[in-house]
C-alpha positions in Angstrom: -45.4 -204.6 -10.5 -48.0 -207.2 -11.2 -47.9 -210.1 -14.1 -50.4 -211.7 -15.2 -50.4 -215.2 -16.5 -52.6 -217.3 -18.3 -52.8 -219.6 -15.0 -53.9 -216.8 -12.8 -56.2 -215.1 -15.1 -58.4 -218.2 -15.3 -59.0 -218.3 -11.7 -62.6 -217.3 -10.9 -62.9 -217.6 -7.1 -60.6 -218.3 -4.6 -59.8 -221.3 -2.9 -59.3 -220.2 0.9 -57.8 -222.2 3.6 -59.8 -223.9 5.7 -57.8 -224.0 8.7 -54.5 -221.8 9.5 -52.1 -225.2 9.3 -49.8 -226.3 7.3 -51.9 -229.7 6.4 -48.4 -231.8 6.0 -46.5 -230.1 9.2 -49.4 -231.3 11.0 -48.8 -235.1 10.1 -45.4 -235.2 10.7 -45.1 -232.6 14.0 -43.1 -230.0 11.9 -43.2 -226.4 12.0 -44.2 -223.3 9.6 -43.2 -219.6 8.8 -46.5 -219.2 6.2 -48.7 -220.5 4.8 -50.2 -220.8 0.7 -53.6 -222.4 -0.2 -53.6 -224.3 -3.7 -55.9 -222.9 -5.9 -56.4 -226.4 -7.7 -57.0 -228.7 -4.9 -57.5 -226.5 -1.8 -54.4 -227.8 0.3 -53.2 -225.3 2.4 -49.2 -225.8 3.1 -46.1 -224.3 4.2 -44.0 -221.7 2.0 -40.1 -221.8 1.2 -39.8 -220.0 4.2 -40.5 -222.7 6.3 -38.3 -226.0 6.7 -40.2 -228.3 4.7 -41.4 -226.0 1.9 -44.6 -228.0 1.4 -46.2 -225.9 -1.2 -43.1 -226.2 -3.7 -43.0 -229.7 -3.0 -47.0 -230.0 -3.7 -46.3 -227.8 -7.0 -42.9 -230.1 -8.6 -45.6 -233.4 -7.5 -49.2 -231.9 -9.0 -47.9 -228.6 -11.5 -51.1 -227.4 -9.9 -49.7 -223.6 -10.5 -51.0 -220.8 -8.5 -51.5 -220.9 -4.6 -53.0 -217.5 -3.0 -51.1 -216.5 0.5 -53.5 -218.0 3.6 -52.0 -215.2 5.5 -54.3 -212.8 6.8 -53.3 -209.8 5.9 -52.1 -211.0 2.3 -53.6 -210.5 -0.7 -52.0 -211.9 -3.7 -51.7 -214.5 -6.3 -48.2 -216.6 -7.3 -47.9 -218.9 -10.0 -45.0 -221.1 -9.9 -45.0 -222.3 -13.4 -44.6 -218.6 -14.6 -43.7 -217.1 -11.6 -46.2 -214.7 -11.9 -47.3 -212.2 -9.1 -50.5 -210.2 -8.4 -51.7 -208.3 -5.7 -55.6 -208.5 -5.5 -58.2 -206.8 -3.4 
């Protein structure tokens, strides 16, 4: 079931990833499951999947809230703060 949060219902447009990398594995020659684009900044990193959990990482040093999946075939919304989910088309 979807929730929505304050955080995700004041996203207009979507930030999407402007490459398929996780920006911070690339520095440092590391490797990712998935990826999540920050819909505050625009960084693109790696999800808790992956080794390094970039994105979490990026959320605990910014509390910039809600990253969209940069996965192709993934259509949703997550906001860490309320950990909120939506699906959107």
């Amino acid at each position: 079931m979807d929730q929505t949060c304050q955080h995700i219902t004041e996203i207009t447009d979507l930030k999407l990833p402007k490459e398929l990398v996780c920006e911070e594995c690339v520095k440092t020659g590391g490797r990712w499951m998935h990826l999540r684009t920050c819909q505050t900044c625009g960084i693109t990193l790696c999800c808790d999947s992956s080794p390094a959990t970039h994105m979490t990482k990026h959320f605990h040093a910014t509390a910039h809230p809600v990253v969209i999946s940069a996965e192709p075939d993934e259509k949703w919304l997550w906001c860490y703060q309320d950990e909120a989910f939506v699906e959107y088309e």
